[in-house]
N, C-alpha and C positions, 0 to 999 in steps of 0.2 A: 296402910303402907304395904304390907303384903301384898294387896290385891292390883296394887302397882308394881309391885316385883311380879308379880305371878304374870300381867298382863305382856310387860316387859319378856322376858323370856319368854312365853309364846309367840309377842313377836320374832322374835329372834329366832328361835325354832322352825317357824315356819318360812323364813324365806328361802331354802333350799327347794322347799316343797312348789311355793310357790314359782318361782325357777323354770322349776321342771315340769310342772303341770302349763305353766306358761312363759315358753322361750322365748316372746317377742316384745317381755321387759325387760330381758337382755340388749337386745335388739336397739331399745329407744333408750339404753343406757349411754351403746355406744355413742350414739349420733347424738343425741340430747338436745333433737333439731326442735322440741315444740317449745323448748327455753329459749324465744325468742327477744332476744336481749340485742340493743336497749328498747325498754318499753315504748313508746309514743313517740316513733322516728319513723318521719314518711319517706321510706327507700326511696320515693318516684324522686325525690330531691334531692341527691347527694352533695348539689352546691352549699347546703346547709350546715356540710361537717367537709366537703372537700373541694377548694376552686377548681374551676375549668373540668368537673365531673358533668357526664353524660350518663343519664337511665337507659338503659337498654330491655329489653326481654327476647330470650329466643325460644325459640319450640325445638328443644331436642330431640322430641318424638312425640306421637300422637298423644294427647293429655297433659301434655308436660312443656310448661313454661318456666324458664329459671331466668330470673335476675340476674342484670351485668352492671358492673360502673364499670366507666372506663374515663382513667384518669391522662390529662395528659401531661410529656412534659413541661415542668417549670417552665424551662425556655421559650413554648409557644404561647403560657399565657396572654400576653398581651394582643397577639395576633388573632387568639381564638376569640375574641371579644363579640358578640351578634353574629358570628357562624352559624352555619347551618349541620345538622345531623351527619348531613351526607360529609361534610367537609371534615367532621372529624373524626369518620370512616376511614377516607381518605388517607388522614395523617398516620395510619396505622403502617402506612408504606413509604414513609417519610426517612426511610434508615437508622432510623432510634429503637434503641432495644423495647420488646414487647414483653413483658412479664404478664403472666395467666396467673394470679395469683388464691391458689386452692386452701382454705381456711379451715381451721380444728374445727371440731364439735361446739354445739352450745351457742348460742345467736346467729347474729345476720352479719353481712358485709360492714354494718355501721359499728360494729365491735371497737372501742376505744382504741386498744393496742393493733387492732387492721387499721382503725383508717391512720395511724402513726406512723405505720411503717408503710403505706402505700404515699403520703406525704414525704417519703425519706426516698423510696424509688422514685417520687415525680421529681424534684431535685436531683437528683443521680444522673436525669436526665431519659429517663423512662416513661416509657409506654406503661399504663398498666390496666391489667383486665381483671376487677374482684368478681368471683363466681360466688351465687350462692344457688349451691345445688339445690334440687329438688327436694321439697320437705322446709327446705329451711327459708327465713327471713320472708319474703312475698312469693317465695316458687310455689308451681303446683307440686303434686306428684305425694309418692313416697319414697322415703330414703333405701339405698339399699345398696351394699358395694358396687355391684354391674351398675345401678343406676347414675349413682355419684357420677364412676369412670367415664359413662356415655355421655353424663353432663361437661365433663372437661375435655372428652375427648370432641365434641361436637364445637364447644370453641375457640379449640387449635385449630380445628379444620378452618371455623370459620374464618378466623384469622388468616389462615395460611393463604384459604381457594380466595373465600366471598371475600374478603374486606383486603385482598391484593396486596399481603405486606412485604415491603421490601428488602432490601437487601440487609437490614439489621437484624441482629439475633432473637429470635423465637422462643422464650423458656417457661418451664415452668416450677413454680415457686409453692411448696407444698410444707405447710405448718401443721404440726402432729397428729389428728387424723387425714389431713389433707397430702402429709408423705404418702400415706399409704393410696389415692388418689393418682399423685403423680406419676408414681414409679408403674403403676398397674395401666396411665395412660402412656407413657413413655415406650414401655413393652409392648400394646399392642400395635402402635406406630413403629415400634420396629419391625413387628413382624409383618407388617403392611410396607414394610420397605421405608417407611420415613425414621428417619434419624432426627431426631428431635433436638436443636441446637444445644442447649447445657440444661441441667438440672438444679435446682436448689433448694436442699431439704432443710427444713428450720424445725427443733428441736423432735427428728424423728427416732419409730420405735423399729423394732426388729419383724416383730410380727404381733399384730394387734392387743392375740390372744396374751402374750407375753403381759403388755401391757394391764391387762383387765385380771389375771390371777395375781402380779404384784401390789393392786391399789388397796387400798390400806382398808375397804371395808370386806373384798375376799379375803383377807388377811385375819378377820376376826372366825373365819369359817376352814381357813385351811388345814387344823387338827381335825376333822370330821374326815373321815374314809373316804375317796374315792368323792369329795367337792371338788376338788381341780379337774379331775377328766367331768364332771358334770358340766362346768364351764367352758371347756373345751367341744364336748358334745352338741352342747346348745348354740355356739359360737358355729361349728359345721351345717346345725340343722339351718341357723339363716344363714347362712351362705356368705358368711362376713371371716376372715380372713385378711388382706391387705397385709402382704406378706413383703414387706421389704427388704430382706435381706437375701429372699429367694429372687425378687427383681434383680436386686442389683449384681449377682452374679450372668447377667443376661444380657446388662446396659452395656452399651458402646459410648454412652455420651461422656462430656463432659460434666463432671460431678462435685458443687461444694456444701459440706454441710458444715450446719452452725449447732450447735449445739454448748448449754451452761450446765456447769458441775452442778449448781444448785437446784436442778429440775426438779421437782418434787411429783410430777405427773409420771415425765416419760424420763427412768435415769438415762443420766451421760454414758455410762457404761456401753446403753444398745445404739448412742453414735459411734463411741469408737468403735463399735463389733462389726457398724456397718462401713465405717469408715477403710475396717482391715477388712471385708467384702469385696470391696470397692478396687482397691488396692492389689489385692491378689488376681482379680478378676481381670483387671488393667496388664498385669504383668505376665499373666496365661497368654494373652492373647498377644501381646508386644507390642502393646497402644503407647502411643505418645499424648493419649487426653491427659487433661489433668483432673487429677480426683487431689480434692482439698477438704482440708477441717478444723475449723475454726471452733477452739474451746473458751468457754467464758469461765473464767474463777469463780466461786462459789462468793469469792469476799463484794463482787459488783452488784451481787441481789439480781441479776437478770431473771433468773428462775426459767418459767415457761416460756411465758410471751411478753417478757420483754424486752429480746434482744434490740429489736426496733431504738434503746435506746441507748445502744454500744454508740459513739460519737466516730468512729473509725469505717463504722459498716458502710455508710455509703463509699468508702475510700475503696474495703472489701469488695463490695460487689462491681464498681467499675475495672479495680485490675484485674477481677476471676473474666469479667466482659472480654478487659482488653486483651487476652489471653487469648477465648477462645479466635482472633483473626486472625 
């Protein structure tokens, strides 16, 4: 028995060490992209977990191929029946909103509570685009914040230029690592002159790191001297960041987020903090966008991810829609 305590607390001893001797199982902490979950789900099929889904792959850059479905809406099922590729390209300029839907850490597109809520968007009457960046589900590459970003950023564009979308709204839909995704592609679009039609953040954090020294196993280390700037440190050396709350004093768009009291990952706390970002930032400048924030009571059990099963939210997201015209 001792030599099982004894073992034990060396483990434990030494993960600070190891840490720091090696900051890039920090790194694979965050992204948690090699837990590629569900097991034995052939991505090239998405009709298999989602109708009137199309496989896509683009090459965001040299090496690097990432995974697309692209679901469409409810309404054109029937029509889309023996289509062709090209044709449901096409529809992406049909005036039906486009959702670029950017996904948390930890599996692929085919994630149970994704494809629920991208079912909930295709009834809404939505376009939608699930990305699985590079690293994750069938993409190449390695993960890596600028990577991610370049991944979402390359299919807005492509939406926007190659696949000629029309006059419907553009957004993009960013679930708790994938906030931090959105907001970091939103920004560079702005400063490239595009205004990115509305935003929607679903259960996001303030700034990642925030994230990663509240989760409850830093939390068995934060009496130790000078653990939290180690976290911090090592968070800087890879270059990971995904700073939301510095975004959104920057955004000009229209902004709703969702976020449940009962989060156990990312608290509610760091929506409302971004929500009064958002708000004050709105009111600096004399914007008439609308920044929205939608809380879920702790008594619904939504938690993390599953707001998808708020029975109201498609009602949500078409008036935040009809709003922004």
């Amino acid at each position: 028995m001792k030599r099982v305590l004894w073992l034990l607390l060396a483990v434990y001893a030494s993960v600070p060490v190891v840490l720091y001797l090696c900051p890039w199982i920090l790194a694979h902490m965050v992204f948690c992209h090699l837990l590629r979950f569900p097991l034995l789900v052939d991505l090239s099929r998405p009709e298999l977990l989602l109708k009137h889904t199309r496989n896509l792959y683009l090459a965001t850059e040299e090496g690097v191929s990432v995974g697309v479905w692209h679901t469409l809406p409810a309404s054109q099922w029937e029509e889309a029946a023996g289509k062709s590729p090209e044709w449901h390209q096409e529809t992406l300029g049909d005036g039906a909103p486009v959702v670029i839907y950017l996904h948390g850490n930890v599996g692929s597109r085919a994630l149970s509570h994704r494809v629920q809520l991208v079912k909930m968007l295709s009834a809404a009457g939505c376009h939608v685009l699930s990305l699985d960046y590079r690293g994750f589900g069938d993409s190449t590459g390695e993960p890596s914040e600028a990577g991610l970003t370049s991944d979402a950023l390359h299919l807005y564009k492509w939406v926007k230029h190659g696949a000629g979308a029309g006059a419907g709204p553009l957004l993009l839909w960013g679930h708790s690592l994938g906030s931090g995704v959105a907001t970091n592609a939103a920004v560079q679009l702005q400063r490239q002159g595009v205004a990115i039609d509305a935003l929607i953040l679903e259960a996001p954090y303030t700034k990642i790191g925030e994230v990663v020294v509240q989760h409850r196993l830093s939390q068995l280390y934060m009496f130790l001297p000078g653990f939290e700037q180690l976290l911090w440190s090592i968070l800087e050396k890879n270059n990971i960041k995904f700073a939301n709350d510095e975004n959104l004093k920057l955004l000009s768009c229209p902004l709703l987020i969702l976020h449940s009291e009962d989060d156990a990952v990312v608290p509610h706390h760091m929506g409302l903090k971004l929500h009064q970002i958002a708000v004050e930032a709105k009111e600096a400048r004399n914007s008439g966008v609308p920044v929205q924030m939608v809380s879920y009571g702790s008594g619904l059990g939504l938690s993390h991810s599953n707001i998808y099963k708020d029975p109201q939210l498609a009602s949500v997201v078409r008036t935040f829609l009809q709003n922004l015209r």
